[in-house]
C-alpha positions, 0 to 999 in steps of 0.5 A: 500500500502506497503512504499518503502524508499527514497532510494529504490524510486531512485533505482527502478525509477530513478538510473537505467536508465541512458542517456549517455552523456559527462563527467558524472565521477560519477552519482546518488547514492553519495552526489554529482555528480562528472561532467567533463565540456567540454574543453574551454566551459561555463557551463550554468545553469537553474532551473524550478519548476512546482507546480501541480495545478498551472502549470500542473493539479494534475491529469495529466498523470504523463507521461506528467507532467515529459515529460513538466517539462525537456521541460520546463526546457531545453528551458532556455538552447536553450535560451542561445544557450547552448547545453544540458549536465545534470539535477538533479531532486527535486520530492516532492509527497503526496505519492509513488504510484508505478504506478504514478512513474512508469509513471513519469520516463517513461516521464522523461527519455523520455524527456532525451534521446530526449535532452541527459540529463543525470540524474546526482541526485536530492532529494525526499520528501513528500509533496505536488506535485512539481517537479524541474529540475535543467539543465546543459549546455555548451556554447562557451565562448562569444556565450550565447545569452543574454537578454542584447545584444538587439540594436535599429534597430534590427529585433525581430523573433519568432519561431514557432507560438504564443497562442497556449499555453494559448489555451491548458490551457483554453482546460483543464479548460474546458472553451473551447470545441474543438474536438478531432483532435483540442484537441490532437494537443492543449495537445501536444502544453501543454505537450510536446512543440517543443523546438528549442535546435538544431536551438536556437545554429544554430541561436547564429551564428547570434543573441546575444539576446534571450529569451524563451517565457514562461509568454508571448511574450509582458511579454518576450520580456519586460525583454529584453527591460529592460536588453537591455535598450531599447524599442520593437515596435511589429506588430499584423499582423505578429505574427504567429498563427496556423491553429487550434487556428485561427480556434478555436478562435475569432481573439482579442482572438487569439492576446490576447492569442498570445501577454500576454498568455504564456506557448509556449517555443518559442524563442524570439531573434533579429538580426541586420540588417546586419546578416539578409543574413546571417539568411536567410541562416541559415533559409534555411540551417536548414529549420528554422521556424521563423517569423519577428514581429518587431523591437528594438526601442528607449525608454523602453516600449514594444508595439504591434500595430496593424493598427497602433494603440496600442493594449490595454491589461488587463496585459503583461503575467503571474505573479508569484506573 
């Protein structure tokens, strides 16, 4: 195979595709991005580095290793209710295969155009297989929600459902056979997850705190706890699991995957108890998938109770070291 240069890679791959979005005055090809900040916002800024063989299989499909590596990144900034803007791009890989590249910008543009990223530079590298993206957001001053913001007696919701991510990970370890229909719903829940961008700022109307939950809900939650300075008491029976995992696994499992698994980009926010009219409008105004699971209390440790009793678990969620 025939090299190609770090520069004729962007070229070919990433500088010609560009989404459009606001105050992009210079893009890929300088030493720097040249970027106007949207008047009286804040910008918000996150990054995510995934390692292949550890937070996606070296073989995936290139396609959906980049459509989850901008999702994964992007639900930091529906965490904070930021509204997308940018992103840049650190690609390390053994080798530039045309056709492995190919496939990745088609995710990775993809992914982009659905949040209205504008692919603003990055960098290039051989080594082994690693992708970072950096994101870039604005958010009104004042109207972050923030793991901080948590107060005794506010209610903790969910979006969506919980588990279903830790399910999708031992499917592609192969330690559990599911069939086909089972099978391409727990690929997308891994590859390509709901990310609530849109109803995440809907909900900063009425929440100050919010975390994505990505190491796991108990793991997640715990961080709120201890930037809060508080404690989580959080039900069992109300955590909301899909069809497909119910129907996949015994229930310990399911509860165990829904409380420490990790990998479902769901968020994770409180409301106090006088915005919950206000929520329950929002809900039916934006059609809000959201459940109640528990509720902020005193103290700093984060529990689930289940008949009222504490459920034991083996650890809190995904460790990175």
């Amino acid at each position: 195979m025939a090299s190609i240069s770090e520069f004729d890679l962007i070229e070919e791959y990433f500088a010609g595709q560009i989404v459009a979005s606001y105050g992009v005055n210079l893009g890929i090809g300088d030493d720097c991005a040249l970027l106007t900040v949207p008047q009286s916002k804040q910008l918000a800024v996150s990054i995510d580095t995934m390692i292949g063989g550890v937070h996606f299989p070296k073989n995936a499909d290139p396609e959906l290793i980049a459509e989850r590596a901008v999702r994964v990144a992007v639900s930091d900034l529906a965490a904070m209710g930021a509204d997308p803007l940018w992103m840049t791009l650190s690609l390390t890989l053994p080798a530039a295969e045309s056709h492995w590249l190919a496939g990745f910008s088609r995710g990775l543009f993809k992914a982009a155009e659905e949040f209205n990223l504008s692919l603003v530079g990055g960098d290039t590298t051989r080594g082994p297989l690693a992708v970072a993206i950096q994101v870039h957001g604005s958010v009104d001053p004042g109207q972050a929600m923030l793991r901080s913001q948590a107060r005794v007696g506010d209610i903790i919701f969910v979006t969506g459902s919980l588990g279903d991510g830790a399910a999708a990970l031992a499917v592609i370890k192969k330690e559990l056979d599911v069939g086909k229909s089972a099978f391409s719903y727990f690929m997308s829940q891994y590859y390509t997850p709901r990310i609530w961008i849109r109803e995440a700022h809907a909900l900063s109307e009425v929440s100050r705190c919010a975390i994505d939950i990505s190491d796991g809900l108990l793991a997640d939650l715990g961080h709120i706890c201890k930037a809060s300075g508080v404690g989580a008491v959080v039900e069992a029976e109300r955590l909301p699991i899909s069809e497909p995992l119910r129907k996949l696994a015994e229930p310990d499992a399911a509860l165990a995957w829904a409380l420490t698994g990790g990998d479902d980009y769901q968020i994770c926010f409180t409301v106090a108890p006088q915005q919950l009219q206000a929520l329950e409008e929002l809900r039916e105004r934006h059609r809000l998938d959201i459940t109640a699971i528990g509720e902020i209390v005193r103290g700093n440790e984060c529990v689930c109770l289940s008949n009222g009793r504490i459920v034991e678990c083996d650890n809190l969620g995904y460790k990175h070291f």
